[in-house]
C-alpha positions as CSV (number, residue, x, y, z in Angstrom):
1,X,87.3,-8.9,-0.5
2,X,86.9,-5.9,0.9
3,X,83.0,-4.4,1.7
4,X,82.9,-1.8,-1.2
5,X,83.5,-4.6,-3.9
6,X,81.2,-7.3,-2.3
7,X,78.3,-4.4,-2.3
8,X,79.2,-3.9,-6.2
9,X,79.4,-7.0,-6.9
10,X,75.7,-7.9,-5.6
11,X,74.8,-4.5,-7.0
12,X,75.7,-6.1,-10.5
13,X,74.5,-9.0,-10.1
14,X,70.9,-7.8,-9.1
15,X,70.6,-5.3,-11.5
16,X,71.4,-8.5,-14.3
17,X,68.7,-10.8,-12.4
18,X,65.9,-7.9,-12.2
19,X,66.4,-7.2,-16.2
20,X,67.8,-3.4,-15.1
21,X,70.7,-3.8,-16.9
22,X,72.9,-6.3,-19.1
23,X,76.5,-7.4,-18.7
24,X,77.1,-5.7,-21.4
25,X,76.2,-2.2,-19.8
26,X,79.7,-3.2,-17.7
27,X,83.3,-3.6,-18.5
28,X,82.1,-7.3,-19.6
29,X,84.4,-9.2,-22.0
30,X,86.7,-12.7,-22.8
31,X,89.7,-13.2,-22.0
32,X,92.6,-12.7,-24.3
33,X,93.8,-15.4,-26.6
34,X,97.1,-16.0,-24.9
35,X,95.0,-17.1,-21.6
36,X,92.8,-18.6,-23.9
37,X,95.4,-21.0,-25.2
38,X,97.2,-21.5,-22.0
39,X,95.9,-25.0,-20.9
40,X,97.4,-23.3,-16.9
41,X,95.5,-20.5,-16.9
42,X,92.2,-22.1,-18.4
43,X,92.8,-24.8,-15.4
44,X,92.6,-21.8,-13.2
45,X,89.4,-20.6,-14.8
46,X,87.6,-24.1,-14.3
47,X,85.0,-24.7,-12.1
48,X,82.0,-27.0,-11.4
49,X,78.3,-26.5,-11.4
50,X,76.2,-29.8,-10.2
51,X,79.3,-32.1,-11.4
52,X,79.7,-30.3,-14.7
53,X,82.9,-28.4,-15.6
54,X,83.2,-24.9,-17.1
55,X,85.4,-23.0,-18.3
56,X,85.2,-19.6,-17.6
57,X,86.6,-17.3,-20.1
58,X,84.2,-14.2,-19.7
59,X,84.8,-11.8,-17.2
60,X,83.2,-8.5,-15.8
61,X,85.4,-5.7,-14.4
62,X,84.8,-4.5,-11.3
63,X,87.8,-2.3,-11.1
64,X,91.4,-2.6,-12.0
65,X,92.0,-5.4,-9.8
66,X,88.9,-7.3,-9.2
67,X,86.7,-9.1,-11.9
68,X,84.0,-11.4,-12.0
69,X,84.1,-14.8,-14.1
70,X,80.6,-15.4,-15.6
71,X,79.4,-17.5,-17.7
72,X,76.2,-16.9,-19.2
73,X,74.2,-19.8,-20.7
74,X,70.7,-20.8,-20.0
75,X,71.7,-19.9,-16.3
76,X,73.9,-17.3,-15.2
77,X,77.2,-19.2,-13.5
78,X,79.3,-17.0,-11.2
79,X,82.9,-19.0,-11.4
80,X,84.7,-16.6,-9.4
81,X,84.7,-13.5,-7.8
82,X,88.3,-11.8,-6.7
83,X,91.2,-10.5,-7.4
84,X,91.9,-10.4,-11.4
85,X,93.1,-14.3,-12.1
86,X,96.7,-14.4,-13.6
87,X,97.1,-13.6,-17.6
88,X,100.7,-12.1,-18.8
89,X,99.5,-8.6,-17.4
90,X,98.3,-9.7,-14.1
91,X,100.7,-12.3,-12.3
């Protein structure tokens, strides 16, 4: 990931920790149903914290080709950071 995204990206996230700003203040929303019912691309969006698995179907655009997956629960869980994961607009 190039330098300019990485900086964004912990600029985000800080802001979020520190109670400066919400997800919400960002391009921050689900996925669409047709990745949502695609048992493929929901595989793709799995990952797991201390054993557990999550889905991650919330995302947070950085820019038209990088997102970040988050899930936020109790704990904030960063599933991904990259290059948008596939859906029927990004391959």
């Amino acid at each position: 990931m190039p330098t300019e995204k990485r900086k964004k990206v912990l600029g985000i996230l800080i802001d979020v920790i520190l109670n400066r700003k919400k997800f919400e203040n960002f391009e921050y929303h689900p996925e669409s149903l047709s990745v949502k019912s695609n048992s493929s691309k929901k595989r793709e969006r799995a990952v797991f914290f201390n054993r557990v698995k999550r889905v991650i179907l919330m995302h947070l655009k950085i820019d038209k080709n990088y997102s970040i997956y988050i899930d936020i629960a109790e704990n904030i869980y960063v599933g991904y950071v990259g290059t948008h994961l596939s859906t029927k607009r990004f391959k």
